[in-house]
C-alpha positions in Angstrom: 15.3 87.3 -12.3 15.8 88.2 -8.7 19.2 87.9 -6.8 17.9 89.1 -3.4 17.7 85.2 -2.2 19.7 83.6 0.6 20.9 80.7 -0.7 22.3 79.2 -4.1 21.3 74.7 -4.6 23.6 73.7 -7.2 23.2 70.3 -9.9 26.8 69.0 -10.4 26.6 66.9 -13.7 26.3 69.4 -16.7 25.6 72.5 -14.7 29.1 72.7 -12.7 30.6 69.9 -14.4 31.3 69.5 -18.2 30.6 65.2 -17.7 26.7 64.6 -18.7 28.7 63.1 -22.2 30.5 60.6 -19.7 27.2 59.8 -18.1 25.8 59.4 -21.2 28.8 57.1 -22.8 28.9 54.9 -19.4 26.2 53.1 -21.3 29.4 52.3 -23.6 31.6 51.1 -20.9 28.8 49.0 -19.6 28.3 47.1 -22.6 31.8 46.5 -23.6 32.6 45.6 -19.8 30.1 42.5 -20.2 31.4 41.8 -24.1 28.2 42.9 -25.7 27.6 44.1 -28.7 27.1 48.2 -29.9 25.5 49.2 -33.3 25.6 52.3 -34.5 22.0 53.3 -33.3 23.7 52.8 -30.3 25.9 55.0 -30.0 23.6 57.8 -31.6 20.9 57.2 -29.0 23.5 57.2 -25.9 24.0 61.0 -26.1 20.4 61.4 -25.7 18.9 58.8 -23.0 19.7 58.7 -19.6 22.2 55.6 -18.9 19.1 54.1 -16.9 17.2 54.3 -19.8 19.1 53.2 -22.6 20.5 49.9 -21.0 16.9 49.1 -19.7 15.6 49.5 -23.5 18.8 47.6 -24.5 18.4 44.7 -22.2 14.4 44.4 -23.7 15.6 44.4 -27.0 18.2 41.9 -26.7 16.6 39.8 -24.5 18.8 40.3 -22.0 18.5 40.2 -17.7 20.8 42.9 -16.3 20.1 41.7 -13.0 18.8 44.2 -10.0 18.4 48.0 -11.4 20.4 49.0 -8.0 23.5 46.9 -9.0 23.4 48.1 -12.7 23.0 51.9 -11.6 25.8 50.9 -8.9 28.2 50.2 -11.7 27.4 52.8 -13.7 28.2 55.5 -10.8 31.4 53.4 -10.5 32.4 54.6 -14.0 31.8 57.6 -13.6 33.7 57.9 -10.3 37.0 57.1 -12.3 35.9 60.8 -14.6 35.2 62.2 -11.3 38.9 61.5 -10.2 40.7 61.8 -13.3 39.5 64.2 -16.2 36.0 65.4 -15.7 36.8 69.2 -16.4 34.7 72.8 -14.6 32.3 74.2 -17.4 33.9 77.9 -18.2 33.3 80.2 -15.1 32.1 78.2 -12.3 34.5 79.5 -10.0 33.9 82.8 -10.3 30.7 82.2 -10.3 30.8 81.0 -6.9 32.6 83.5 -5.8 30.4 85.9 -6.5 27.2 84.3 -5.4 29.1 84.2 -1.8 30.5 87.6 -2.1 26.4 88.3 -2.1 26.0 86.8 1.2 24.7 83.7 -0.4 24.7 79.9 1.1 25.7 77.0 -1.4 25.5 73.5 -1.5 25.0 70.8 -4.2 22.4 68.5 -4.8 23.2 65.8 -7.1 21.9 62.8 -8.1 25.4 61.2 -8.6 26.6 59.7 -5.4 27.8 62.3 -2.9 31.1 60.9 -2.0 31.9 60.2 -5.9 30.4 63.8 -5.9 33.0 65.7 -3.4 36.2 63.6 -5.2 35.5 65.3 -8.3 34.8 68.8 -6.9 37.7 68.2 -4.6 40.1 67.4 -6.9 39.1 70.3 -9.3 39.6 73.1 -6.5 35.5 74.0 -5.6 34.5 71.3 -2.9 35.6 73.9 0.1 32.6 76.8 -1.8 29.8 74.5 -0.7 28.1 74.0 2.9 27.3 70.5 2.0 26.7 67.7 -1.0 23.9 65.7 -0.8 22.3 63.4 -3.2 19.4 61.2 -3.9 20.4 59.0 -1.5 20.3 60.8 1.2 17.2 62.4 1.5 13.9 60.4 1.1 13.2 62.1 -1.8 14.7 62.9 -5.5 14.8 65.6 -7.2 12.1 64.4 -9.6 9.6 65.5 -6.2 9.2 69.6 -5.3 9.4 68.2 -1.4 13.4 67.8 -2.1 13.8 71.3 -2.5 12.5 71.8 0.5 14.5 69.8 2.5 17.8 70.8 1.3 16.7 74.4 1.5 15.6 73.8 5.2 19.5 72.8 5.2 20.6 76.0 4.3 18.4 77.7 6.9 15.8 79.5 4.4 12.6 78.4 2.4 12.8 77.4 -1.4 10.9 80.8 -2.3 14.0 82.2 -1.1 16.2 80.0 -3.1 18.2 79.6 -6.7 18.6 76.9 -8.2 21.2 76.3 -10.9 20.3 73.0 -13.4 20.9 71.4 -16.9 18.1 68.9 -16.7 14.3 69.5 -17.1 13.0 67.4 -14.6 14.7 68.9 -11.9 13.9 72.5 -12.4 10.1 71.7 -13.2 10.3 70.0 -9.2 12.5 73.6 -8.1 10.0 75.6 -9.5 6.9 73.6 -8.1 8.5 74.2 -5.0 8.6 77.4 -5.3 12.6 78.1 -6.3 14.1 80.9 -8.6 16.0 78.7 -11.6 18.9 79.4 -13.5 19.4 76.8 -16.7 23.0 76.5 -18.4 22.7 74.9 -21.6 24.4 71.3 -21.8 24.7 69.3 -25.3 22.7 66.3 -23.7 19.6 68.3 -23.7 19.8 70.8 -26.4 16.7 69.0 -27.7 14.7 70.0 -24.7 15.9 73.9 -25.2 12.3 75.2 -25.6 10.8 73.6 -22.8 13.6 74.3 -20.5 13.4 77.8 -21.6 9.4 78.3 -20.7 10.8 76.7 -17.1 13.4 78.3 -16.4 13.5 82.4 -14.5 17.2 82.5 -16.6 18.4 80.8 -19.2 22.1 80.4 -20.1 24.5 79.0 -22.9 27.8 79.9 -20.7 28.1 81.0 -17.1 29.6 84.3 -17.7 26.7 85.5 -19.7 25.3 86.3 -15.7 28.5 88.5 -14.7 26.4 91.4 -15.4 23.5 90.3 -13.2 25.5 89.2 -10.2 
């Protein structure tokens, strides 16, 4: 792992924030909201599929019409905004772990795919919004973080190149599109993908369990 890079692109959602299980169990405040009903496969298969995912696999197997994916992922976000506000909690040592990235010189920011304003009321209210240059989010740019090409847009952001970037994720798909772009990535370990561990460990420059496991390295 090198540290000699100029700038730090942070995931919110399980790598600074301890909420992947509330995006996870949104799912469950979806299907409650509309009086529908949850088995017990249900609730086993939430902590593992993406909200998207389950309540489009739930909607085929119940024969069901959700209406437009935009609206459904549009109230999803909504749910989580209320965690954003209220109790989504810091995973142990992110702010010192932002300290000392930018006592190295380094440039942060955060690239989410939650929406960004939801995004800066939970960092706000939990004390780290004012560490980052800038949130964005997949709405923003014309590209996700599923494609290498976002990388290199929000890199351009921070005034560098992706080779000269870290980027810090929980999810698979996203560091597989860092590292195609040519980004450094740290992993931290969150319960929703445990199941990937392996494959995000042949990805990943660093892998972690807890952020302070780095405070040797940085």
């Amino acid at each position: 792992m090198n540290w000699n890079v100029d700038a730090a692109i942070f995931d919110m959602d399980g790598t600074l924030l301890d909420t992947m299980r509330y995006w996870r169990y949104t799912t469950l405040e979806f299907l409650l909201a509309h009086g529908l009903p949850v088995r017990d496969e249900d609730l086993l298969r939430m902590h593992d599929t993406s909200s998207r995912r389950f309540l489009l696999d739930y909607a085929a197997r119940e024969g069901l019409d959700f209406g437009p994916e935009r609206e459904m992922i549009a109230e999803l976000e909504g749910y989580m905004n209320r965690h954003y506000l209220y109790d989504a909690k810091l995973k142990p040592g992110v702010p010192e772990l932002l300290d000392r990235l930018i006592g190295r010189g380094l440039r942060l920011c955060v690239a989410t795919g939650s929406p960004r304003e939801y995004a800066r009321n939970g960092l706000g209210r939990l004390g780290v919004l004012d560490r980052f240059e800038f949130v964005t989010d997949n709405y923003e740019e014309p590209v996700t973080k599923a494609e290498p090409a976002y990388f290199g847009l929000v890199a351009k952001r921070l005034g560098t190149t992706p080779e000269r970037c870290v980027v810090f994720e929980d999810a698979l798909y996203a560091m597989k599109s860092a590292k195609a772009a040519g980004c450094q990535v740290v992993a931290i370990e969150d319960s929703t993908a445990r199941r990937q561990r392996e494959d995000i460990q042949k990805v990943a420059d660093r892998y972690v369990r807890r952020w302070p496991e780095l405070w040797d390295e940085i």
